[in-house]
NUMAR-512859 format. One record per residue (C-alpha): residue number from 1; y, x, z; chain. Coordinates in steps of 0.5 Angstrom, whole numbers, plus 2048, in hexadecimal, padded with zeros to 3 digits. Each point is the difference from the previous one (the first is absolute). Example, Ala and Ser with C-alpha at 12.3 -4.5 7.8 and 13.67 -1.06 7.14 Angstrom:
BEGIN
    n    Y    X    Z  chain
    1  7F7  819  810      A
    2  807  802  7FE      A
REM end
This chain:
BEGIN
    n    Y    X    Z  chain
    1  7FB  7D6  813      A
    2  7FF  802  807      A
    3  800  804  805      A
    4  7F8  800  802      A
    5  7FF  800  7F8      A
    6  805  807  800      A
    7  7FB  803  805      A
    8  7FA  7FD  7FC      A
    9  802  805  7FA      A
   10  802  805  804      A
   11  7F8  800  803      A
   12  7FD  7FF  7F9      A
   13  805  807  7FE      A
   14  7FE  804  806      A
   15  7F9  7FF  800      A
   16  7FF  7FE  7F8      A
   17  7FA  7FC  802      A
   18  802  7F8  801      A
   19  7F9  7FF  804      A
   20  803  806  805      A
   21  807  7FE  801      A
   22  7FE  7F8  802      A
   23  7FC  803  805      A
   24  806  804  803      A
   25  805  7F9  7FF      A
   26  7FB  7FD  803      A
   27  7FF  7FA  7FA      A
   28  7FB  7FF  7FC      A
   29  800  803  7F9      A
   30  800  7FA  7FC      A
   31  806  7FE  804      A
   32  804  807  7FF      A
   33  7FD  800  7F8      A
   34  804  7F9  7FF      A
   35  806  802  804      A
   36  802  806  7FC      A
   37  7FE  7FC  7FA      A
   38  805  7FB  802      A
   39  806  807  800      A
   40  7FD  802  7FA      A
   41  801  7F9  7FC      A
   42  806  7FF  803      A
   43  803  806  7FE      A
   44  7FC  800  7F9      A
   45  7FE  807  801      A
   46  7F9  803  802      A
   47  802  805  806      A
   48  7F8  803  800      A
   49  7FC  802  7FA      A
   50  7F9  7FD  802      A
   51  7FC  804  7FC      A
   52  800  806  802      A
   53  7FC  803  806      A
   54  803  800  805      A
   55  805  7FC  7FF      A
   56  808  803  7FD      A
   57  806  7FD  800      A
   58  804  7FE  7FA      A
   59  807  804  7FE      A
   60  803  7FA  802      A
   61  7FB  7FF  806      A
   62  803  807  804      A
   63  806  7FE  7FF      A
   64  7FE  7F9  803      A
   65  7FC  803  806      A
   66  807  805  801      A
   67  804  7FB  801      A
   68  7FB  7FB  804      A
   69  7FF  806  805      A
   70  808  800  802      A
   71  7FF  7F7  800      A
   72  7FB  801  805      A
   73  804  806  804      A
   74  806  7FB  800      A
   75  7FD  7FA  802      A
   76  7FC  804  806      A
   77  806  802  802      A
   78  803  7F9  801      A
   79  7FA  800  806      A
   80  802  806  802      A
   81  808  7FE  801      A
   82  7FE  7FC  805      A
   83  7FB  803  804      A
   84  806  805  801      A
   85  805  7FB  802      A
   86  7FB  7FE  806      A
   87  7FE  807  802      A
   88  7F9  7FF  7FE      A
   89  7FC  807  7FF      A
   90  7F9  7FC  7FE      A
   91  7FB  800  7FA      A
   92  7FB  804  7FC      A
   93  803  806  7FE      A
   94  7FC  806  7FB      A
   95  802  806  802      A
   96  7FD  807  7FC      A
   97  7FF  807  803      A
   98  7FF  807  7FC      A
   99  7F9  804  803      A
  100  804  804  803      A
  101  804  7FD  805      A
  102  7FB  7F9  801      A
  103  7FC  805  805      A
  104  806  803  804      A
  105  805  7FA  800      A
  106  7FD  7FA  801      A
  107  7FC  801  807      A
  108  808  802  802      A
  109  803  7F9  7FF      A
  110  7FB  7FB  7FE      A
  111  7FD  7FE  806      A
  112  809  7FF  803      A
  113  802  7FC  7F9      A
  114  7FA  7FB  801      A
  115  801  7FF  807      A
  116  808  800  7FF      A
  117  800  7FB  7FA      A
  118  7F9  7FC  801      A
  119  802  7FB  7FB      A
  120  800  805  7FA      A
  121  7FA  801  7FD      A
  122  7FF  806  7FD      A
  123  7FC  803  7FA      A
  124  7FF  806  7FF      A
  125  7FD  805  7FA      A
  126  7FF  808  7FF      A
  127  803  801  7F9      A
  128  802  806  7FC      A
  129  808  800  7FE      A
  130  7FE  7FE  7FA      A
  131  7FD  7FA  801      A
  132  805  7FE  806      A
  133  806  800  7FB      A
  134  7FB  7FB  7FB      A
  135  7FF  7FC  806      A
  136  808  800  802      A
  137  802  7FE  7F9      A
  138  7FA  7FB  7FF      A
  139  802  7FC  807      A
  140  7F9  802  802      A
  141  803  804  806      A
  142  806  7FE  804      A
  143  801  807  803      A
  144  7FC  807  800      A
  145  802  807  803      A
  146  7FF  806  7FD      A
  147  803  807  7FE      A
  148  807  7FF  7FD      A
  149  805  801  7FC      A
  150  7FC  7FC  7FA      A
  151  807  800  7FC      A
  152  7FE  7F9  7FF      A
  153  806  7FB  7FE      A
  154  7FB  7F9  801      A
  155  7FE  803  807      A
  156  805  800  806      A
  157  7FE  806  807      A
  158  801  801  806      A
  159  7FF  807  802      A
  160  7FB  800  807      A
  161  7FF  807  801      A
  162  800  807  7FE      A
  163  7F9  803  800      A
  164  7FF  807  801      A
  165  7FA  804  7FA      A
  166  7FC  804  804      A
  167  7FC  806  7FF      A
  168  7F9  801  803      A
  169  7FE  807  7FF      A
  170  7F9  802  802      A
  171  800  807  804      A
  172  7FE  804  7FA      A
  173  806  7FF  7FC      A
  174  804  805  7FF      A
  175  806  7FC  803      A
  176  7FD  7FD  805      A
  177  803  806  805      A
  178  807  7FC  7FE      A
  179  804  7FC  805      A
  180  804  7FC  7FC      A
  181  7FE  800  7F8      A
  182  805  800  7FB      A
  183  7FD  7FC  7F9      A
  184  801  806  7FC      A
  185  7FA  802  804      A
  186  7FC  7FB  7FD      A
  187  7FB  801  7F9      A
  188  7FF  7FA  7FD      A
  189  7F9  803  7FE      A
  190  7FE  800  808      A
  191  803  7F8  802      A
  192  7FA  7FC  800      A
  193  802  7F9  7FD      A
  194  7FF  7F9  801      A
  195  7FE  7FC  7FA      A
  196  804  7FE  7FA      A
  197  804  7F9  802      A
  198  802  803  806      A
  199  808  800  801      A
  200  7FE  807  806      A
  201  7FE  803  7FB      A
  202  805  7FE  7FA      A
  203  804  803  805      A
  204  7FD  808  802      A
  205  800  801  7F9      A
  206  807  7FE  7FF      A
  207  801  805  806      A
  208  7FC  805  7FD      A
  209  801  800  7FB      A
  210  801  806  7FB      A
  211  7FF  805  807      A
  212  7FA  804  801      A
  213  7FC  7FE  7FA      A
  214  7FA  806  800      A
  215  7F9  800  7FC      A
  216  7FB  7F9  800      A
  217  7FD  7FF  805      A
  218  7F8  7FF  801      A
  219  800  7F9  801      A
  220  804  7FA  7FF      A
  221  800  7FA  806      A
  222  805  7FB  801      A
  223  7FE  7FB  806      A
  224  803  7F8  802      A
  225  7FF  804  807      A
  226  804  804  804      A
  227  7FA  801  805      A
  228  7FC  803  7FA      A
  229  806  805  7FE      A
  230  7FF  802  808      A
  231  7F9  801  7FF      A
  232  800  804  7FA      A
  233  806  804  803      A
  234  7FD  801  806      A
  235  7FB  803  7FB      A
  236  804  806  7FD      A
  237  800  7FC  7FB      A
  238  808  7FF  7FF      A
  239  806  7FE  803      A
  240  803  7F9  801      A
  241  806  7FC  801      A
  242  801  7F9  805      A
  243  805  7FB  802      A
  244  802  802  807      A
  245  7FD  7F8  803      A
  246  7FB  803  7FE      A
  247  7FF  806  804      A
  248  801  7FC  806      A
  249  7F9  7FE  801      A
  250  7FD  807  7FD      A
  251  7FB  803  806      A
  252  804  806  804      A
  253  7FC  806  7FD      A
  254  803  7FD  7F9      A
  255  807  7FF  802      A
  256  7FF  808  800      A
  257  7FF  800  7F9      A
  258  807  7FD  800      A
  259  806  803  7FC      A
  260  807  7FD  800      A
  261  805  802  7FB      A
  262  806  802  802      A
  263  807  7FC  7FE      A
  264  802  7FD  7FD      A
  265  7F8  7FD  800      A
  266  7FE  7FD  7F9      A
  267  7FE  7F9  803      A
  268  7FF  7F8  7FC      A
  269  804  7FB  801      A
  270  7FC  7FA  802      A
  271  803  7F9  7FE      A
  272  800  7F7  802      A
  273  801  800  7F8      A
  274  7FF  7F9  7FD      A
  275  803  7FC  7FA      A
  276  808  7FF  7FF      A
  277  7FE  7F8  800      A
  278  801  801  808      A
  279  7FB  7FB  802      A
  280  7FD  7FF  807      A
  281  805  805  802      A
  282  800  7FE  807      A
  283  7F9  802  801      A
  284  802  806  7FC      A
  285  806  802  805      A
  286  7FB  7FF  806      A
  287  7FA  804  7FD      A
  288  806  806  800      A
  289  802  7FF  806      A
  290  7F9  801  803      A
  291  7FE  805  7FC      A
  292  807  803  801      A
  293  7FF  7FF  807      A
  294  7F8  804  802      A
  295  802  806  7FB      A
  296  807  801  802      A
  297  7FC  805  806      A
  298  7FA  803  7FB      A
  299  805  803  7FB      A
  300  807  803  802      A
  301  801  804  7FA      A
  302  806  800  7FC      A
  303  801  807  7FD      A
  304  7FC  7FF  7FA      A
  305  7FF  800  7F9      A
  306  7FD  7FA  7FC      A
  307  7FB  801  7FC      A
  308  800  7FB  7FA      A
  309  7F9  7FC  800      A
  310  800  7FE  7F8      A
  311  7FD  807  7FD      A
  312  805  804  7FC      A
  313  7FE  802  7F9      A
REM end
C-alpha cells in the first residue's frame, strides 16, 4: 500500500462519499475506487460498508483510518523535518478561528504575518470550538485560536493573551452608577447571551453561575452577535457581557455604558492550540510571534481570574 492511497481512505472516511473525496483528491472516482480497492484486497478486509447511505466504516475500517491518519502525519513530517533545516517558513496553512476572537483579532496581526512571511499562504475559517477540535484531530486544520483551557490531551497551547470580560450596562440599570463591578453584582436572568455553540457564553454561564438567579424573564434572545446584544441593552432590555477587544472599536457615547470588574478580573485565556504531532511548527512559531507582538500593547492585564470556556455541568 501507499501513502496517496492512505490518504485516499482517509477522504472517502471523512467525507463518506467516494464521488466527493476524489474531488478533493484531485483524481477521478473510478481511480480512487480501484485504489482503495487494492488495500482492501491486499489486506483480505473491507474497510468501508458499501451499503449503507452515506457510506460507514467497517469495525475493523475505524481502526484502519486511525492508524492511517498517524501514517500520514508521520510521512508529512518527513517534508516537514526538511523545511525546518532550511528555515523555510512557506506553504498553505489552514488556520481556524472562534466568532468571538476573528473579528477583533485578525485585522491586528493579519496584514504584518502576510507581509512578513509572503510565502505562507494562509487559509483561514471561523468555527466554533467544537468544531476546531474535529478539524485538529481530523489534520484538517493545522492550527486554530480559541478560548482555552480545553483540558485536551491530543491538542498542544500556547497561551497568547488574557482577555478581560466586560460588562456593558445601559443607564437604566440599578448598577450602572457603579465604577467598578464585582460578579456577585450580576443576575444571570438579565445577561443577554450569544447563541449556544459559543465557547463566551459557555464562559458567563460558568461565571455566573448559581448567582442572582431571579424570576423568569418575559423573554428568551440568545444572538450570534454582540452588536445586537448592544441594540437590545440599549434598549432596557438587559445587560450584556464583552471581550475587552471588542470594547475598543465601541462608539464613545457606548464606551460610557462600560463597567469593569474589579480584581482579580474574571478574563479567557486566548490560545495558538494545535495538535501534539507538531507539524508545520515553524509557521506556528511565526504566527506567535506576530500576534504576540501587536497585542502585547492592546492588552496589559495580569491580575486575572480565568474563566474556563467548556460549560461546567
Amino acid at each position: 500500500m501507499t501513502i496517496t492511497q492512505l490518504k485516499y481512505v482517509l477522504a472517502v472516511a471523512e467525507h463518506k462519499n467516494f464521488t466527493l473525496a476524489a474531488e478533493k483528491c484531485f483524481v477521478t472516482q473510478p481511480t480512487l475506487s480501484m485504489q482503495i480497492q487494492k488495500i482492501e484486497d491486499e489486506l483480505s478486509i473491507q474497510i468501508f460498508d458499501r451499503t449503507k447511505k452515506p457510506i460507514q466504516l467497517t469495525d475493523i475500517g475505524q481502526k484502519i483510518v486511525n492508524q492511517a491518519k498517524n501514517i500520514v502525519n508521520e510521512a508529512d513530517r518527513i517534508q516537514d523535518i526538511v523545511e525546518q533545516q532550511k528555515g523555510f517558513i512557506g506553504g498553505e496553512f489552514r488556520l481556524g478561528i472562534i466568532p468571538t476572537i476573528m473579528p477583533t483579532l485578525l485585522p491586528m496581526f493579519l496584514n504584518n504575518f502576510i507581509k512578513k512571511y509572503p510565502k505562507v499562504k494562509l487559509i483561514i475559517e471561523e468555527l466554533n470550538t467544537e468544531e476546531i477540535i474535529t478539524k485538529l484531530k481530523n489534520g484538517n486544520l493545522d492550527a486554530a485560536i480559541a478560548a482555552t483551557p480545553l483540558e485536551d490531551e491530543k491538542i498542544k497551547e500556547i497561551v497568547l493573551y488574557f482577555e478581560p470580560f466586560v460588562a456593558y450596562i445601559p443607564e437604566n440599570n440599578a448598577i450602572f452608577k457603579k465604577e467598578e463591578i464585582e460578579i456577585d453584582d450580576l443576575n444571570i436572568n438579565d445577561i443577554l447571551l450569544l447563541q449556544d455553540g459559543h465557547c463566551f457564553r459557555d464562559g458567563i454561564l460558568n461565571l455566573c453561575k448559581n448567582r442572582n438567579e431571579s424570576g423568569l424573564k418575559s423573554f428568551q434572545i440568545e444572538s450570534g452577535s454582540f452588536e445586537t446584544l448592544i441594540k437590545l441593552a440599549d434598549e432596557g432590555l438587559g445587560t450584556t457581557l464583552l471581550p475587552y477587544l471588542h470594547t475598543l472599536d465601541l462608539k464613545e457615547s457606548d464606551k460610557l455604558k462600560l463597567r469593569h470588574f474589579k480584581e482579580p478580573k474574571p478574563a479567557r485565556e486566548v490560545s495558538l492550540i494545535y495538535p501534539k504531532s507538531e507539524l508545520k511548527i515553524q509557521i506556528i512559531d511565526a504566527l506567535r510571534s506576530t500576534i504576540a507582538g501587536v497585542v502585547k500593547g492592546a492588552i496589559v492585564f495580569q491580575n486575572v481570574q480565568i474563566v474556563s470556556p467548556l460549560l461546567k455541568k
